[in-house]
Each structure stands twice: as structure tokens, then as C-alpha cells.
C-alpha positions, 0 to 999 in steps of 0.5 A: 576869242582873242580878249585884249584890255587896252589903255590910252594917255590923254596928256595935254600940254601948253602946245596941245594934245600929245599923239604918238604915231605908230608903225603897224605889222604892215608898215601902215602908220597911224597916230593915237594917244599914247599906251598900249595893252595892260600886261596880266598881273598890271592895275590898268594904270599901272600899265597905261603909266608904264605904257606912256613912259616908254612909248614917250619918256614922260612920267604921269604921276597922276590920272583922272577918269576914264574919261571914257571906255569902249568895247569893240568886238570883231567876231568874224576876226576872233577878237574883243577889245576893251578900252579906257582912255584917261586924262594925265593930271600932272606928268614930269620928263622929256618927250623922247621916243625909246619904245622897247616894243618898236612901234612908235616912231614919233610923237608930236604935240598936235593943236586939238583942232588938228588932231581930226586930221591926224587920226583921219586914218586911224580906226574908228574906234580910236578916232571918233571918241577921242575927236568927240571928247576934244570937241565937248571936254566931258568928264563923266565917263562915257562909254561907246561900243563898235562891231566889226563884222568880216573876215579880213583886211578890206572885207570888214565893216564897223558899226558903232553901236 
């Protein structure tokens, strides 16, 4: 089983929420908070500090949280997937995009009341805990769980669990 922990940005500025939007292997584009898998060896905010820096150019010199963690599980794909999403207390720089890794190709401040539609294509697992924690602000950490059961793109179901 293919084991990933993963870190998401919730940074937000005087026009809203900041979301990168990102270019899958199968030229399938969507939009999440800005981060990325932490590298063996990275404190976990070391890599999502990292993570936000290239994928954006801003500098988080301070984090808060998580404001929330998930676990997704996809046995029937061979993978597991931890997730912590954390707030950015204060950042520096400019919004420019330079990702070494090629994926982001745009990022844009969204009104959160707008970012529903902006993560409408997104997985599940990144959508509804993000949508839920603009809708309700909590900062008690909490943790949601989905399983994936199939064998493939198109023969896949979620469950949040």
C-alpha cells in the first residue's frame, strides 16, 4: 500500500481565500489550497512551508492548527492518504507561480463564498472539509475520514466515513 502524508495552505488575504489550480497527469485540471506531499526527512510544516513557496512565492512565517486532518484510504487502489490542512497566521512575498514540479499553472484569491464552485471538480476529500471549514471557521481540529472502494478511474466510489 502506497502511504502519502500531504499538507494543505489555508491562507487568507484582503480578496479571499488564495487556491492554486493544478494540472493532473491526465491534463484533468482542478484547484485546492495550495501544498503538496511532505518529502521523508520534512517536519510537516517544513514541507507545506516549503510547498506554498514554490507552488505561490508567498513565505508563511507562521502557522496555526491543523485546522483539520483527514485520512482517505483506497484499498482496491493500493493507497493511503493523510492529510493536515493548516491556517497561515502571517506570510510575506508576491503571488507568482514557479512550480519545480509542473503542476500549478494558476492561483487566484477566490471569495470564500465562491470557492464551493471552484472546488466543485475537485475530490471529495479535498472539497467538503475545506467548503465546511469556510462555512463554520472552527479551530478545534477536526478530523474526517473517506474510503474509496474500486479499481479504477470511472469504477470508484467514496464514502466519508
Amino acid at each position: 500500500m502506497r502511504e502519502w502524508l500531504v499538507a494543505g495552505g489555508i491562507i487568507l488575504g484582503p480578496e479571499g481565500l488564495l487556491l492554486v489550480e493544478n494540472r493532473r497527469r491526465n491534463g484533468h485540471h482542478d484547484w485546492s489550497p495550495p501544498g503538496g506531499v511532505i518529502d521523508d526527512g520534512e517536519t510537516l510544516i517544513g514541507g507545506l512551508t516549503r510547498e506554498v513557496s514554490e507552488e505561490t512565492g508567498l513565505t508563511v512565517t507562521s502557522w496555526a492548527g491543523p485546522l483539520y486532518r483527514l485520512e482517505t484510504v483506497a484499498p482496491g487502489l493500493g493507497w493511503h492518504l493523510r492529510f493536515e490542512a493548516h491556517l497561515a497566521l502571517e506570510y510575506t512575498g508576491e503571488l507568482h507561480i514557479d512550480d519545480p514540479d509542473g503542476i500549478v499553472v494558476d492561483a487566484a484569491w477566490v471569495d470564500p463564498d465562491l470557492c464551493g464552485e471552484h472546488l466543485a471538480s475537485n475530490h471529495p476529500w479535498v472539497r467538503e472539509p475545506l467548503v465546511e471549514w469556510l462555512l463554520e471557521r472552527w479551530d478545534d481540529g477536526r478530523s474526517f475520514g473517506y474510503r474509496v472502494d474500486g479499481d479504477g478511474p470511472g469504477h470508484t466510489v467514496v464514502t466519508r466515513v
